[in-house]
N, C-alpha and C positions, 0 to 999 in steps of 0.2 A: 719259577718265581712268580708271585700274584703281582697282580698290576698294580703299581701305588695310585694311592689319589693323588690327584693335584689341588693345588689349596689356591684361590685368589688371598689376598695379602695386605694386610691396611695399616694402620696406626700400631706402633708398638705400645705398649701396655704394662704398665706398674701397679700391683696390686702392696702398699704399704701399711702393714698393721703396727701399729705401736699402743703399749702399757703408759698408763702417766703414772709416775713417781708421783704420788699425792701427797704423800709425808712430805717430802724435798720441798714441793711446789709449795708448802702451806709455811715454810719456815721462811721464803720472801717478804719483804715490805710489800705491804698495798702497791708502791709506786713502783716496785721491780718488776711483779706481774703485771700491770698495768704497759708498764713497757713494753714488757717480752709479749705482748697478748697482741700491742700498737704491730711490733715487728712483724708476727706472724698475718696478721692482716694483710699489711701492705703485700705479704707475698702473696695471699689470696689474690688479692686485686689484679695481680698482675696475670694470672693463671685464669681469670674472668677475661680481661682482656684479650689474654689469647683465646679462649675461648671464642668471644665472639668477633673476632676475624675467622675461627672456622678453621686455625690452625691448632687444633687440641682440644682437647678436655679435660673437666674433672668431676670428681664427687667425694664429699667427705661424709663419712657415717659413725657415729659412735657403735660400739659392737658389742652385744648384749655377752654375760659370761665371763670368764675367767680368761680367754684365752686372748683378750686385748681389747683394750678401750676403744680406742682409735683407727678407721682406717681411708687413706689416702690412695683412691684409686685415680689414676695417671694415664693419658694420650696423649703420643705426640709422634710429628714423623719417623724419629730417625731415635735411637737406642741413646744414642750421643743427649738428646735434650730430656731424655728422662732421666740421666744419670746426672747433668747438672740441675734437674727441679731438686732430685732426693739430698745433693751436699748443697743445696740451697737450704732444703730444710735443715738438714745435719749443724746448717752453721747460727742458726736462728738461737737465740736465748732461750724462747720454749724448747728447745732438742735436747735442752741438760738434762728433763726431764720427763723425755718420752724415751723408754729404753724397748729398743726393735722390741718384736712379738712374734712376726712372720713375715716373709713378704715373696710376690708370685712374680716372674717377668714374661712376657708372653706378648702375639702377635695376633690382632681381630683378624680373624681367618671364615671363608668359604671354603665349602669343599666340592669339587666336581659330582659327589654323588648326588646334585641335587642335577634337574635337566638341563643341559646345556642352550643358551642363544647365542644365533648367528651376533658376525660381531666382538669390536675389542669391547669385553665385558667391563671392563676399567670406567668403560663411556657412560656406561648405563647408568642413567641415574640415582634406579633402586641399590641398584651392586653398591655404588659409592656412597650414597647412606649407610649404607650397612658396614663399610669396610670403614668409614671417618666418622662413626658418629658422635651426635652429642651424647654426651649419658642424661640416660633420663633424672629427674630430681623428684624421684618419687619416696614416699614415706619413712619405705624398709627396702631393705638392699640382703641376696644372698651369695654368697660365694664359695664353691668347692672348686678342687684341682680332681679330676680324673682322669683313667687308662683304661685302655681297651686290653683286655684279658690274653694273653699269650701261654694259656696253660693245653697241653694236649689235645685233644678234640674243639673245646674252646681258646682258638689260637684263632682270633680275628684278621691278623695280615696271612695267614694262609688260606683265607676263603678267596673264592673268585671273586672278582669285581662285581659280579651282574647281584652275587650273592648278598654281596655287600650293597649295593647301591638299594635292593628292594626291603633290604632289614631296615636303613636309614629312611628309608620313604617313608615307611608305618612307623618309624619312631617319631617321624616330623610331623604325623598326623594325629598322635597325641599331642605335642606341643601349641597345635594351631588351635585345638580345644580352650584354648587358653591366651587368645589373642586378644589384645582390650583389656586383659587382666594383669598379664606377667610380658617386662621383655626382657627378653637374654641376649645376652653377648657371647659368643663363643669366640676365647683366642688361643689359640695354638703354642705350643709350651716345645714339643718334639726340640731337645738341642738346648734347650733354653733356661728350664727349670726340672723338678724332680719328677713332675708330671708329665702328660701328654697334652691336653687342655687343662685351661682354667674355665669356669662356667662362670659367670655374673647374671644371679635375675633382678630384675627391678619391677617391683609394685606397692599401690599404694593399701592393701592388704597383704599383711603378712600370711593368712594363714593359706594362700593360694603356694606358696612357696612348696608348703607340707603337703597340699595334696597336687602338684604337679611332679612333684619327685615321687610321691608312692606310686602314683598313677603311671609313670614311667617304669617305674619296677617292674610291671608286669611285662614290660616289651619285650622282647628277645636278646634286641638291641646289651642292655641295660641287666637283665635278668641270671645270662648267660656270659657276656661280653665284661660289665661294666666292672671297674675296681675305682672305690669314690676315697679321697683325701676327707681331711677335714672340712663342716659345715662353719663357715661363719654368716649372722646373722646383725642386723643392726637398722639402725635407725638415722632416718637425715637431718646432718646438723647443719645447718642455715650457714652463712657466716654470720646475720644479723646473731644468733643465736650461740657464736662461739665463746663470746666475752661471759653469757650468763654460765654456760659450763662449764668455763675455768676458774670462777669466781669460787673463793673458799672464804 
């Protein structure tokens, strides 16, 4: 049996796409949506506040294409308080008219193939930025769900560990090409969702998105290994900014 990784372990994580009913939403009075618009704010506010106590986060992005308007990505410690953020929204008056799209459940994850330090790594204060962070509130947002390849010769939990730890080295060293431009969040899905990770990049150019993923193709990693879900793409909506996009 190869040796598993071991994963440091942070915030769990809500990945919520939603469609808006635009017919539906447009047959309201001015003053209904004006309400439902008032409601859904106040829950922002409160998802800001937690925010900045440093217990959570969030970002909302409107999502370019067919495959959903809307999407609500969600931290927080414990599985429990993401599942009351989501029947918070569910119960909201805008929810009559956002019908689900997709949605990812997962955990900001490390993983031991990177070098180990002495030390509870929990302590570190790099580690714990990484594992609680804030999301950044850049321009455009990308996100796929992906799996590491389990087919015959390309069967990645049967490589050795040393083997595995030097393919992820060079995969991490196209990645750092691209620091200052794109940040990712990598969370772990194993048990959780249909994947294995979910990927999140955040930059304020989209088109680094497109060539840090081809750029990635050619790894070994990725090339040989990789099997990718769907891409969604999209754009940051402000809260200042949410009342103009509901507006019909």
């Amino acid at each position: 049996m190869s040796e598993a990784a071991q994963t440091l372990d942070g915030w769990y994580c809500l990945h919520d796409f939603r469609t808006i009913d635009w017919v539906a939403w447009k047959t309201l009075s001015n003053d209904e949506r004006q309400e439902a618009i008032h409601e859904f704010l106040t829950l922002v506010e409160k998802w800001e506040t937690t925010e900045a106590a440093k217990e959570g986060s969030h970002a909302i992005y409107t999502i370019m294409g067919q495959k959903a308007d809307i999407m609500f990505m969600l931290l927080r410690p414990t599985m429990e308080e993401l599942h009351e953020i989501e029947t918070a929204i569910n119960k909201t008056k805008l929810a009559e008219y956002l019908i689900p799209a997709y949605s990812y459940v997962s955990v900001v994850e490390l993983s031991n193939y990177l070098p180990a330090e002495a030390g509870d790594p929990y302590e570190n204060p790099e580690v714990r930025r990484r594992l609680y962070p804030t999301l950044p509130k850049t321009n455009h947002v990308c996100f796929y769900p992906m799996d590491k390849r389990r087919q015959g010769n390309d069967n990645w939990y049967m490589l050795p560990m040393e083997e595995r730890r030097n393919l992820m080295r060079a995969h991490g060293m196209t990645g750092r090409k691209y620091a200052g431009k794109v940040v990712q969040i990598i969370t772990g899905s194993v048990g959780f969702d249909d994947y294995e990770w979910g990927v999140t990049l955040f930059s304020n150019d989209v088109l680094q998105f497109k060539k840090l993923v081809y750029e990635m193709r050619f790894d070994e990693v990725s090339a040989r290994f990789g099997e990718f879900g769907s891409f969604f793409v999209g754009n940051i909506l402000p809260k200042e900014k949410i009342q103009s996009f509901l507006h019909v």
